[in-house]
Z-matrix of the N, CA and C atoms (Angstrom, degrees):
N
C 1 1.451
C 2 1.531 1 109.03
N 3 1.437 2 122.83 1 145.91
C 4 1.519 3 128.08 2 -168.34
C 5 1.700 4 104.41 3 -90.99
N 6 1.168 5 112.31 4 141.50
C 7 1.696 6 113.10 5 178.07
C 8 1.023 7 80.34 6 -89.19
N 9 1.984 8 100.90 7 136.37
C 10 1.880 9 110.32 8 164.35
C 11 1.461 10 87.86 9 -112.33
N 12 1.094 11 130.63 10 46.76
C 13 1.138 12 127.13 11 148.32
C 14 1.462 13 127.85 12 67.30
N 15 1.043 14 146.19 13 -139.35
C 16 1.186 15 154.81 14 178.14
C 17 1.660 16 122.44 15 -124.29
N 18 1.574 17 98.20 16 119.58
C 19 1.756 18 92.54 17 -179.31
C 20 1.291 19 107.42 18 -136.16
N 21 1.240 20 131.01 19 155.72
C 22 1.547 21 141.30 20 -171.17
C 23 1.177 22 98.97 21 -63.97
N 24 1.855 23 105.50 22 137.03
C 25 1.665 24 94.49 23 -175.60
C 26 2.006 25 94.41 24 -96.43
N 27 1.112 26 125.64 25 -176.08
C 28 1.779 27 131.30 26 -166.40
C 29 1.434 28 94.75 27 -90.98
N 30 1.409 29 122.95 28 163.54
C 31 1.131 30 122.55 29 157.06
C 32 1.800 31 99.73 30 -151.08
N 33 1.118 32 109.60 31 174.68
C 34 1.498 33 120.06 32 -160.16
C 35 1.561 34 104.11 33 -110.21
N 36 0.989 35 132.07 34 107.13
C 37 1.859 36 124.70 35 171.93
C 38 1.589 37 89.31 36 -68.04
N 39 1.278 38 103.31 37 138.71
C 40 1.693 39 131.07 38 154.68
C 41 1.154 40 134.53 39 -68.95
N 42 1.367 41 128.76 40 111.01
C 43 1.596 42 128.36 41 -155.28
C 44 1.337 43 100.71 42 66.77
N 45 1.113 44 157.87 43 14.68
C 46 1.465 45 122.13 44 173.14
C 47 2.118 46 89.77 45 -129.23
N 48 1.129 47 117.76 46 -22.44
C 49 1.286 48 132.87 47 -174.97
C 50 0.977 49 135.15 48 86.33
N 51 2.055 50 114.22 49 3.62
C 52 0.749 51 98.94 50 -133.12
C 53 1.858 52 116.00 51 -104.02
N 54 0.933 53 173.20 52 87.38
C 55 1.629 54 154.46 53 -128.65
C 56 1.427 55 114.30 54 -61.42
N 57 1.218 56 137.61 55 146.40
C 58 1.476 57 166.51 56 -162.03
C 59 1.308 58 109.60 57 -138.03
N 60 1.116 59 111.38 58 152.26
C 61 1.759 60 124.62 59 157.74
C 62 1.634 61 104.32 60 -108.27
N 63 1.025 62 142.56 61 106.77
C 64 1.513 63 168.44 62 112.14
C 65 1.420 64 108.42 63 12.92
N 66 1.511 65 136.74 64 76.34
C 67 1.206 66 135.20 65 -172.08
C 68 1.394 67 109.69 66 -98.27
N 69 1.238 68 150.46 67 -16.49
C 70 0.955 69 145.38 68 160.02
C 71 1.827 70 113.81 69 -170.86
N 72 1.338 71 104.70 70 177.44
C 73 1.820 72 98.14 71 -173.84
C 74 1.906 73 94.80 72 -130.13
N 75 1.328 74 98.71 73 147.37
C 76 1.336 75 107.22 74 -178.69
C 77 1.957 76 121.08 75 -123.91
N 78 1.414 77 115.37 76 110.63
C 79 1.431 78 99.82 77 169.97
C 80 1.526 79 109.73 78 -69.55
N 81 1.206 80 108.02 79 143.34
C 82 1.982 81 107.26 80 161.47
C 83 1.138 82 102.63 81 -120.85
N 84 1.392 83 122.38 82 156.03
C 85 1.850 84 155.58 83 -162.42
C 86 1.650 85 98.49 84 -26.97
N 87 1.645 86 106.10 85 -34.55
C 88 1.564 87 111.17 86 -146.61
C 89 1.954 88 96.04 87 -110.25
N 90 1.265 89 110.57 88 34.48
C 91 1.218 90 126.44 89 -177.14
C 92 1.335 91 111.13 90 31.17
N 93 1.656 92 123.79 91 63.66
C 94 1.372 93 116.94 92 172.69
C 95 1.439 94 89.11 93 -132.49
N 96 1.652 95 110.96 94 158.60
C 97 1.322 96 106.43 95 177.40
C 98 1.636 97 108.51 96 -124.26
N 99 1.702 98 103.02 97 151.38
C 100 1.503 99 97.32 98 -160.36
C 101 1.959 100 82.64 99 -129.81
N 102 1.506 101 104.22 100 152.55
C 103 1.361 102 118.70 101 169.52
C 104 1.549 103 117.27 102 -108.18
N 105 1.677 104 110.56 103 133.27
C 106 0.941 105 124.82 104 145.69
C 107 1.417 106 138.45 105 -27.70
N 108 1.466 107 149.42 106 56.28
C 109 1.277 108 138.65 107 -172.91
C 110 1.428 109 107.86 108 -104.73
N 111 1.580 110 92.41 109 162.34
C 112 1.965 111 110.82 110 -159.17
C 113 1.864 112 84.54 111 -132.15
N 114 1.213 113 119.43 112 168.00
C 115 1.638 114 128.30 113 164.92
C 116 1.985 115 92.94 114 178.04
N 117 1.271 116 95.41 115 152.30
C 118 1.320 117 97.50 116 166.73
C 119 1.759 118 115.23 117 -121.74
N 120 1.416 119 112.15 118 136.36
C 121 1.227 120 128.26 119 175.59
C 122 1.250 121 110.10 120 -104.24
N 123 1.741 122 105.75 121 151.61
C 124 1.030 123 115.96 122 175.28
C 125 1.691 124 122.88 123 -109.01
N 126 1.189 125 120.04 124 143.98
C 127 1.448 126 143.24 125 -168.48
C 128 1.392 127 109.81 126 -110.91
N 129 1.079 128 114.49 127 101.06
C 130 1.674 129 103.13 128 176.47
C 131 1.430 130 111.38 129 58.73
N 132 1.325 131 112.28 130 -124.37
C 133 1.286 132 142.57 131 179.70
C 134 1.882 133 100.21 132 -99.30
N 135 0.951 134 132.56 133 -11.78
C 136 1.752 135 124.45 134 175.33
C 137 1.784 136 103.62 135 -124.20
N 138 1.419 137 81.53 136 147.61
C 139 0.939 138 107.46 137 -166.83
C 140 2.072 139 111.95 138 -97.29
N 141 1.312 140 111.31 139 136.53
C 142 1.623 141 108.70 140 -161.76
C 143 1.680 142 110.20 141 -124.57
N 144 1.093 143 117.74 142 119.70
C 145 1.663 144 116.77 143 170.00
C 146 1.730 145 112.10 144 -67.88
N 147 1.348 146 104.59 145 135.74
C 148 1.152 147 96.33 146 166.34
C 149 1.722 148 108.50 147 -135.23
N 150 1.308 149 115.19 148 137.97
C 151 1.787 150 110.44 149 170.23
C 152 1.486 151 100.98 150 -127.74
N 153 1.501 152 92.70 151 166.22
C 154 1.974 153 88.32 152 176.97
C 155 1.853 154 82.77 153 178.07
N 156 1.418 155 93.65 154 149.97
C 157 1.771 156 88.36 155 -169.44
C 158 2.099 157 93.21 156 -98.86
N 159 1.200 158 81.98 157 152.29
C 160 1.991 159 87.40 158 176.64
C 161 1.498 160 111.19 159 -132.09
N 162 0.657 161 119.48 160 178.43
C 163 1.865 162 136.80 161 -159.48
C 164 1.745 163 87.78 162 -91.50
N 165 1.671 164 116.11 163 127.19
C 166 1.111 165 120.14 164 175.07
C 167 1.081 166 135.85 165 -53.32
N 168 1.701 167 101.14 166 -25.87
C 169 1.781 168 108.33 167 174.25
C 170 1.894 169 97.78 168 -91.81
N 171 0.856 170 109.13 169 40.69
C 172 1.372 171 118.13 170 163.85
C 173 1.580 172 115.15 171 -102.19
N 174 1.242 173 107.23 172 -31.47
C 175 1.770 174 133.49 173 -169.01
C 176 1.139 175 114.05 174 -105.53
N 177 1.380 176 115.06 175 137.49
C 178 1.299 177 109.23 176 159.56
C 179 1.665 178 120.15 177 -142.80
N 180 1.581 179 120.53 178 173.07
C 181 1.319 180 116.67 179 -151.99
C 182 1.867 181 107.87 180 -76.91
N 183 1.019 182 116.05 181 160.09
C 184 1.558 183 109.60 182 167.03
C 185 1.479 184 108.71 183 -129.53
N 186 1.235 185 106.18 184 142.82
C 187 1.827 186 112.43 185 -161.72
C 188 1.508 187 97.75 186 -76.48
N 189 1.545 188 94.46 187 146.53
C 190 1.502 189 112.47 188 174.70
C 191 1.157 190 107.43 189 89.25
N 192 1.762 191 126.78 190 -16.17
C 193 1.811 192 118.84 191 152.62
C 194 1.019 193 121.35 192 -69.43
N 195 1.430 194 105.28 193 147.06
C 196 1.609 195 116.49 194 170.24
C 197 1.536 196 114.63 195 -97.86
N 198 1.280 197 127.28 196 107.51
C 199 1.248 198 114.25 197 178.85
C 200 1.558 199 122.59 198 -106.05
N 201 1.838 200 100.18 199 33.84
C 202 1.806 201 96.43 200 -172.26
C 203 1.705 202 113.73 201 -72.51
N 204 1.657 203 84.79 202 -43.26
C 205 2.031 204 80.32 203 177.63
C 206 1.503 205 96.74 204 -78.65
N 207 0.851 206 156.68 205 91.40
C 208 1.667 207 142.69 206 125.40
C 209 1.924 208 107.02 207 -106.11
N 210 0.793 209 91.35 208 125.26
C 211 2.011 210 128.29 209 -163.78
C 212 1.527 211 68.92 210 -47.12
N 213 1.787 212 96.12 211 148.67
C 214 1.597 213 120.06 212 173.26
C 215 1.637 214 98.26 213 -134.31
N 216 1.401 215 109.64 214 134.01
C 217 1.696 216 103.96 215 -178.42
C 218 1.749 217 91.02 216 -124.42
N 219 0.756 218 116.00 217 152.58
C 220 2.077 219 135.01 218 -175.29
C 221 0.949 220 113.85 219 -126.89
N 222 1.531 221 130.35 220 -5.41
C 223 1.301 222 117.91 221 172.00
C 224 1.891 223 118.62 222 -142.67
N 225 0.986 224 96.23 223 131.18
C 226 1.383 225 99.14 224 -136.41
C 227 2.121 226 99.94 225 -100.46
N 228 1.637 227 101.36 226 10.48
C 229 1.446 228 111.40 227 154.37
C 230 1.201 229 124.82 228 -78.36
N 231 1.148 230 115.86 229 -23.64
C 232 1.510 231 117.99 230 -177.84
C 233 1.570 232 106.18 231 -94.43
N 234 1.397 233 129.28 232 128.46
C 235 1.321 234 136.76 233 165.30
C 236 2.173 235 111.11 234 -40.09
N 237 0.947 236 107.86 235 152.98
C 238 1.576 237 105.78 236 164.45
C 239 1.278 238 120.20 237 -81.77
């Protein structure tokens, strides 16, 4: 069988409705953890990526993702 590898599992923003792809999770200094999310918007006629990390209780899970491999970073001096 072929590994298809690894793909971002979705996650749901809270109050806004909106779905994400889940690129990685981050502790910071003050022991809260914030997620990585990506979505693309549209502009006119082009189309725009956007990511920006948010506060975990910002997110929430959507059934039928797997979120065991999504990258965990602990230290929150080093850039991602």
């Amino acid at each position: 069988m072929r590994d298809v590898g690894w793909f971002a599992p979705v996650v749901r923003i809270k109050g806004r409705g909106r779905y994400a792809f889940l690129l990685a999770w981050r502790l910071d200094k003050h022991g809260k953890w914030h997620g990585h999310v990506a979505w693309l918007v549209r502009e006119q006629v082009l189309w725009k990526g956007v990511d920006v990390w948010m506060r975990a209780e910002d997110l929430e899970q959507v059934q039928g993702q797997d979120y065991r491999r999504v990258p965990r970073r602990f230290d929150d001096d080093v850039p991602f």
